[in-house]
C-alpha positions in Angstrom: 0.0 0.0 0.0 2.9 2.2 0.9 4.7 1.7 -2.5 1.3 2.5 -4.5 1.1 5.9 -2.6 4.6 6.7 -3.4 4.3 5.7 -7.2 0.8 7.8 -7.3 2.5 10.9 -5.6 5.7 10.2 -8.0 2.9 10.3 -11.5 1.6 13.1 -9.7 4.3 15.2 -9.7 5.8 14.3 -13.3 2.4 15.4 -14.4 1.9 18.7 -16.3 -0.9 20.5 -14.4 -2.9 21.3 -17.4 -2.7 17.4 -17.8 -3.7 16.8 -14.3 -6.8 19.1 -15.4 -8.0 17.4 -18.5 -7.4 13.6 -16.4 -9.8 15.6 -14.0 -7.0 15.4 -11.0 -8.1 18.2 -9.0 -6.0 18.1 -5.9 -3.3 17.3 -7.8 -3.3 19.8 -9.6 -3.8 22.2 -7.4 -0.9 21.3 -4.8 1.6 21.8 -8.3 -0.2 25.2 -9.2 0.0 25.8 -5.4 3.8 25.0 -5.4 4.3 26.7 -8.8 3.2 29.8 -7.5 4.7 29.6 -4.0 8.1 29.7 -6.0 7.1 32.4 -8.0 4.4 35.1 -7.4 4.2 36.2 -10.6 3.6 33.4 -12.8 0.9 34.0 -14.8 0.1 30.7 -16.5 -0.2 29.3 -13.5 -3.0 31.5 -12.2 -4.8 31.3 -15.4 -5.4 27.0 -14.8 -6.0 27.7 -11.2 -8.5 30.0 -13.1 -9.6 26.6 -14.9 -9.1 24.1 -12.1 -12.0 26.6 -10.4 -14.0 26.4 -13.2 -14.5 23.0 -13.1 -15.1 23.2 -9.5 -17.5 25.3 -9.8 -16.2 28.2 -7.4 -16.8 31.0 -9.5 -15.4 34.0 -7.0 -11.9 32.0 -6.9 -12.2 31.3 -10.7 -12.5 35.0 -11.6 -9.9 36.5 -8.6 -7.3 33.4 -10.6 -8.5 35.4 -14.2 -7.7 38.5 -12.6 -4.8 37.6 -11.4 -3.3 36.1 -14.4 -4.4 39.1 -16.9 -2.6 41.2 -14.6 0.7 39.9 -15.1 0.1 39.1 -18.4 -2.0 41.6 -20.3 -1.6 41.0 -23.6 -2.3 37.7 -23.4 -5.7 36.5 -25.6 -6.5 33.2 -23.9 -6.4 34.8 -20.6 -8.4 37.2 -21.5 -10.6 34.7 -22.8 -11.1 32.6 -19.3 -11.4 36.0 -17.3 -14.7 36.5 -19.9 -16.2 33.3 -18.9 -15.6 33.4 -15.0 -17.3 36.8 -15.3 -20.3 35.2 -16.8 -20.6 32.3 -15.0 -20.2 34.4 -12.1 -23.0 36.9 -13.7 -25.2 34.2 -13.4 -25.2 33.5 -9.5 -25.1 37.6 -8.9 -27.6 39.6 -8.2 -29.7 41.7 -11.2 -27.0 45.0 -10.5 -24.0 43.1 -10.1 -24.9 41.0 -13.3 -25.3 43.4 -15.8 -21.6 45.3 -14.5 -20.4 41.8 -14.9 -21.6 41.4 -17.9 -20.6 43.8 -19.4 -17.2 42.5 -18.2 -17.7 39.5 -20.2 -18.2 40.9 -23.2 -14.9 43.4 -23.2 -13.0 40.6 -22.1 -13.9 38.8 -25.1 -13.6 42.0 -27.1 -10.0 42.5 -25.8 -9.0 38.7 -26.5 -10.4 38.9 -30.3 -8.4 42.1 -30.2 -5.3 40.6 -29.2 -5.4 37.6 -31.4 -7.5 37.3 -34.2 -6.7 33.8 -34.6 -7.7 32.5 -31.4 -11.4 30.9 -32.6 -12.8 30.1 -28.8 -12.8 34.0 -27.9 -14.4 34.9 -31.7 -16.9 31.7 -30.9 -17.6 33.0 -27.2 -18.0 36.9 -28.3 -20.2 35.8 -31.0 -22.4 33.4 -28.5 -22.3 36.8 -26.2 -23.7 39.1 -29.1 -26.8 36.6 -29.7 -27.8 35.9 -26.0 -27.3 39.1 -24.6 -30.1 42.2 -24.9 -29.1 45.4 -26.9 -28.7 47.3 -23.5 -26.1 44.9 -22.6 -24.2 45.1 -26.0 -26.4 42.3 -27.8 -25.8 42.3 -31.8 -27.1 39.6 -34.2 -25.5 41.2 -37.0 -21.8 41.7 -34.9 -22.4 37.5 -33.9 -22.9 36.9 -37.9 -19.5 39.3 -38.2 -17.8 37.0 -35.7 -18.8 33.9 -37.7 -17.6 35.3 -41.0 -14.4 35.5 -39.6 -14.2 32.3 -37.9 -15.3 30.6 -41.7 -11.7 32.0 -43.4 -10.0 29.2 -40.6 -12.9 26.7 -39.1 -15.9 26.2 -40.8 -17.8 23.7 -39.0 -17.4 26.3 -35.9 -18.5 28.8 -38.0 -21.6 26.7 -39.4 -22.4 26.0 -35.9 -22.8 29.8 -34.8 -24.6 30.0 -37.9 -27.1 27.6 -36.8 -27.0 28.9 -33.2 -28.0 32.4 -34.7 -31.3 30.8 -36.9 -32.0 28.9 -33.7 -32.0 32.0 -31.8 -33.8 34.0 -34.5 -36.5 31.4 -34.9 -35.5 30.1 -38.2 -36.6 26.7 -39.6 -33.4 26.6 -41.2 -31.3 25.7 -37.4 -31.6 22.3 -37.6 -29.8 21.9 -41.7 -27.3 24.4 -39.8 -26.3 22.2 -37.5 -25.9 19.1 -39.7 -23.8 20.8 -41.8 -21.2 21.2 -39.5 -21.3 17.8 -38.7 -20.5 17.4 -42.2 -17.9 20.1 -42.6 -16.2 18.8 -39.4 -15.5 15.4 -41.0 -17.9 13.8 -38.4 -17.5 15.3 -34.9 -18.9 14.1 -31.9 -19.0 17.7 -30.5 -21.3 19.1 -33.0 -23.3 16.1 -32.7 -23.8 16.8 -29.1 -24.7 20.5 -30.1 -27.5 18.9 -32.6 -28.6 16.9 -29.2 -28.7 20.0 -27.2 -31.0 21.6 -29.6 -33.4 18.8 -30.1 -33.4 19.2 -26.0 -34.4 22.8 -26.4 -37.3 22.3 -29.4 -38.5 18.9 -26.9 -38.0 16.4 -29.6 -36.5 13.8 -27.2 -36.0 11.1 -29.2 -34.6 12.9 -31.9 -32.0 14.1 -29.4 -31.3 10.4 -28.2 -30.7 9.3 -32.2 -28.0 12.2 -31.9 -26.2 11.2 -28.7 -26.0 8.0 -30.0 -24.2 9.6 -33.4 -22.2 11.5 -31.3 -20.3 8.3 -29.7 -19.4 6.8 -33.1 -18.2 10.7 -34.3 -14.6 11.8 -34.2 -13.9 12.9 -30.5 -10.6 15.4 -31.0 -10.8 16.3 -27.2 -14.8 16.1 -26.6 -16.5 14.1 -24.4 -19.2 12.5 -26.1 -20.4 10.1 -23.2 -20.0 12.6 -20.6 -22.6 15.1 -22.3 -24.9 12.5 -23.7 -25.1 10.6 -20.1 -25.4 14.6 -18.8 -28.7 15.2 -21.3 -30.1 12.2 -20.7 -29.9 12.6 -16.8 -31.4 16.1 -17.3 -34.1 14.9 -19.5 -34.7 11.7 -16.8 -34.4 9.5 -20.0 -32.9 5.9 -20.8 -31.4 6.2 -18.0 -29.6 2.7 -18.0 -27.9 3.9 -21.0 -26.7 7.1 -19.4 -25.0 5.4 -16.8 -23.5 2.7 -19.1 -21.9 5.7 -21.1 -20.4 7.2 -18.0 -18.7 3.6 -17.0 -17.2 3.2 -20.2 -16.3 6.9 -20.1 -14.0 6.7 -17.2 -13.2 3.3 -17.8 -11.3 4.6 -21.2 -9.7 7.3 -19.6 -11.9 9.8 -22.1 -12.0 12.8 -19.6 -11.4 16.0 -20.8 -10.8 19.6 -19.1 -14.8 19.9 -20.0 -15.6 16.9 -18.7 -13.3 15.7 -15.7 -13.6 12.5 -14.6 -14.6 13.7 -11.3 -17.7 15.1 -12.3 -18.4 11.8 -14.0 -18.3 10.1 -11.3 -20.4 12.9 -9.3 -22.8 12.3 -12.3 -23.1 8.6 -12.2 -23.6 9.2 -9.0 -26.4 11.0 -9.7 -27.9 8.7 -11.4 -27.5 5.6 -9.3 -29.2 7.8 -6.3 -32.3 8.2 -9.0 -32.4 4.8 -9.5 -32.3 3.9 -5.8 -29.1 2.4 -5.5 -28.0 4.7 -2.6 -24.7 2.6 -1.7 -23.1 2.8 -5.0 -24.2 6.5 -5.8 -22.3 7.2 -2.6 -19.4 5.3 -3.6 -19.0 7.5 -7.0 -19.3 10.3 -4.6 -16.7 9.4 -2.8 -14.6 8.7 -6.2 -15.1 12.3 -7.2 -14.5 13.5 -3.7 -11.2 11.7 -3.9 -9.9 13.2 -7.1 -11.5 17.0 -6.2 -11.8 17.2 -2.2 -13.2 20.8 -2.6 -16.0 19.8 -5.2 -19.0 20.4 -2.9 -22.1 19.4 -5.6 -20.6 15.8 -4.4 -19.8 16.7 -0.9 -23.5 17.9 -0.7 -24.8 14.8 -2.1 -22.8 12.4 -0.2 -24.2 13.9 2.9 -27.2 14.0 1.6 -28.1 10.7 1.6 -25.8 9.5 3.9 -28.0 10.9 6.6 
């Protein structure tokens, strides 16, 4: 038992952190970004995935103080302007109605500013033009400045830019959302991600079963860092449908290693969880709890629910 720990702490510490982050290794990774910036105060890359590791915790104040942090010493950096952008929102969301709207109008120069800096970097174009559909004019809300964003994001990805396409007809009411989104399945040579997006908007017009034909698509797709059982088991959870299947997707999921910094194999584990304690198998949803309390000791979604119904 003694030699496993050591050779676990050894991996652990020959591990890149953003590794550590995409394996879903969350107190590993924080005790290197811990150390990293113990021995010096002013690295920047290392507040920026602290700004990440957050993120995926779900502690939105410590995810956006790490964003701050790292655009501080590192202005002219796009990408983090990019993840201070989307701790403001996801902080805008939990804030009251005054605080939100200063916060989000955060977001959207941050995303402004990361576009600016790099006009290559195709997350920040994609995330400004989200920002532009969903947001009200008062707010800095633009259709037409989304469609400009997706123009430029054709010249180097056009799937992405199909897919901001379609999420603009979607948003606009257009029948045409739907064609949109298969065509950038097709102009991604097949990827499971915008599969998953095709799923998501079948959830959103309520044609279930059409979204269940998707998820299914999106596990025989091209992955290139998605997570295609993660956020089919996570729609089918939120839907409360073929449930079986859901939590078959999430075993095979961590049992080929297939996390990804979206989907960290803690929160799998929190989700099978989750869906174990729906079908009323209380002992092994608290042992998946556990699982993801092991790998992320701050996560408290699973701290919450291991209490819960351990009581």
């Amino acid at each position: 038992m003694v030699i496993s720990i050591s050779v676990a702490v050894a991996s652990a510490v020959n591990t890149a952190p953003e590794d550590l982050l995409r394996a879903g290794k969350a107190n590993d990774a924080r005790r290197q970004l811990d150390a990293a910036i113990h021995q010096n105060p002013n690295d920047a890359e290392a507040y920026n995935l602290l700004c990440r590791l957050y993120f995926q915790l779900e502690q939105w104040d410590n995810a956006l103080h790490m964003a701050e942090k790292s655009v501080e010493l590192a202005p002219k950096n796009s990408n983090y302007h990019l993840w201070l952008g989307r701790a403001a929102g996801r902080k805008a969301e939990i804030a009251n109605p005054f605080a939100a709207w200063g916060l989000a109008r955060r977001v959207r120069s941050e995303f402004e500013r990361a576009v600016e800096l790099d006009g290559n970097n195709m997350p920040a174009r994609s995330d400004l033009a989200e920002y532009y559909m969903e947001a009200p004019g008062f707010l800095g809300g633009d259709k037409k400045k989304a469609r400009e964003q997706a123009d430029m994001v054709a010249r180097q990805d056009p799937a992405l830019a199909t897919y901001i396409y379609a999420r603009l007809a979607e948003k606009q009411g257009s029948a045409q959302a739907e064609q949109e989104y298969k065509k950038a399945i097709n102009k991604s040579g097949n990827m499971s991600r915008y599969w998953i997006e095709l799923a998501y908007y079948y959830r959103r017009a309520g044609r279930v079963a059409d979204m269940e034909a998707a998820i299914s698509q999106a596990g025989q797709g091209a992955r290139q860092g998605s997570a295609p059982e993660y956020d089919g088991a996570y729609l089918l959870l939120r839907t409360n449908r073929n449930l079986n299947a859901a939590i078959q997707m999430l075993k095979r999921s961590l049992s080929d290693n297939t996390s990804s910094e979206d989907a960290p194999a803690f929160r799998a584990h929190y989700m099978l969880g989750e869906l174990l304690e729906k079908q009323g198998d209380n002992k092994a949803a608290a042992a998946e709890f556990r699982s993801a309390l092991e790998m992320a000791s701050e996560f408290r979604p699973a701290r919450d629910a291991l209490n819960r119904i351990s009581r």
